[in-house]
C-alpha positions as CSV (number, residue, x, y, z in Angstrom):
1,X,9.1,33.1,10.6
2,X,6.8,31.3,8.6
3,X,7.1,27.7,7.2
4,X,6.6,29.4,4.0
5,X,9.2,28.1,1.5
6,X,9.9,30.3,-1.0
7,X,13.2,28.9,-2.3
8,X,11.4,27.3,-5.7
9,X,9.9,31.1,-6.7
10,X,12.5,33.0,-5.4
11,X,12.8,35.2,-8.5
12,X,9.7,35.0,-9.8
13,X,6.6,37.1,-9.3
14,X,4.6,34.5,-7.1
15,X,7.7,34.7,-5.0
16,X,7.2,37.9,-4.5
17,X,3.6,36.6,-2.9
18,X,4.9,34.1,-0.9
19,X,7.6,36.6,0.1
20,X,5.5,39.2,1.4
21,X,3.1,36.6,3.5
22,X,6.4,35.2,4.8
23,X,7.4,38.7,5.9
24,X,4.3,39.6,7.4
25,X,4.3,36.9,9.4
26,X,7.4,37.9,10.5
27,X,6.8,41.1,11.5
28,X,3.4,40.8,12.6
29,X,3.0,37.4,14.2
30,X,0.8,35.6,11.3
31,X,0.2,34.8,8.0
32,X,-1.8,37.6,6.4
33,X,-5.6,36.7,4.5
34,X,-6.2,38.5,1.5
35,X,-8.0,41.3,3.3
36,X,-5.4,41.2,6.4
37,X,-5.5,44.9,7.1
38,X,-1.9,46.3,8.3
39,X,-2.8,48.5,10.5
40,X,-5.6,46.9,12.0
41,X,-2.8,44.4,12.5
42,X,-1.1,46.6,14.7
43,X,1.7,47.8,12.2
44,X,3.5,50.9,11.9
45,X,5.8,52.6,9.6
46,X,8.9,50.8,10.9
47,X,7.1,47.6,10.0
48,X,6.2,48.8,6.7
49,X,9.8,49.2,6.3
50,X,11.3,45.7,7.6
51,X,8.2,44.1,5.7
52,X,8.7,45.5,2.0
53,X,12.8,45.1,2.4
54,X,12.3,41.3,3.5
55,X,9.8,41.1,0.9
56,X,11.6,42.8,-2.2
57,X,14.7,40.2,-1.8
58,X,12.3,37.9,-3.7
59,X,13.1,40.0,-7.1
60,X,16.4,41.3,-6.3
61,X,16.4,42.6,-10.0
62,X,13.5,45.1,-9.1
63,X,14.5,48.3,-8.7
64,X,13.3,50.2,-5.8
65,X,10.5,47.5,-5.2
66,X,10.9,47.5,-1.0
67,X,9.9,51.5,-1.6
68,X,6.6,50.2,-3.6
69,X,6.0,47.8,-1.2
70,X,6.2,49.9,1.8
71,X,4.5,53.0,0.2
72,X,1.4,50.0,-0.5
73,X,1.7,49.1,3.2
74,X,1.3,52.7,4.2
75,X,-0.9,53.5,1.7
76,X,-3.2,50.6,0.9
77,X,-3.0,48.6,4.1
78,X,-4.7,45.7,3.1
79,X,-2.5,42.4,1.9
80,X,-3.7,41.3,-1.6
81,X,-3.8,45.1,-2.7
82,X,-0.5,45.3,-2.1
83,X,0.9,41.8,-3.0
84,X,-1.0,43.1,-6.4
85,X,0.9,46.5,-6.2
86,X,4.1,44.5,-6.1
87,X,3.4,42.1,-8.8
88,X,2.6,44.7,-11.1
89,X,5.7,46.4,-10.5
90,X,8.2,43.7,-11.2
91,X,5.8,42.7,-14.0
92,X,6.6,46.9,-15.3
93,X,9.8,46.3,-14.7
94,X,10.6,42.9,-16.5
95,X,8.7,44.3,-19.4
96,X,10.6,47.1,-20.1
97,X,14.0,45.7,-19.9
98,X,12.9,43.1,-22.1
């Protein structure tokens, strides 16, 4: 994996961020750039799926986040749209229990 800590954030949205690059690495062999393209990067749906669920135990809290994430993966492919995708479904999600 990455030596990307994410102990500090861990339930906080920029967790989430640091999360996701962490996973991808994992996955994938290396840290994604903003416009890192997933499948240009060799992924496939079993990817997409070991990726979001890694990611989405930044913000256990998050209902059904690793589905968001993965549908992103599959459907947007590129890393900051989906790192934004996520963010703004945790940020739904903490707003509306508050």
């Amino acid at each position: 994996m990455a030596d990307v800590d994410t102990s500090a954030t861990q339930h906080s949205p920029h967790g989430l961020a640091a999360a996701l690059a962490q996973a991808w690495h994992g996955v994938l062999g290396f840290l994604p750039e903003e416009d890192s393209d997933f499948y240009d990067a060799g992924g496939t749906s079993m990817d997409a799926a070991r990726i979001a669920s890694l990611a989405a135990e930044s913000a256990p809290d998050i209902e059904d986040l690793d589905v968001t994430l993965m549908t992103a993966l599959l459907n947007e492919a590129r890393f900051g749209e989906v790192r934004r995708l996520g963010l703004e479904s945790i940020d739904r999600a903490r707003g509306s229990s508050a």
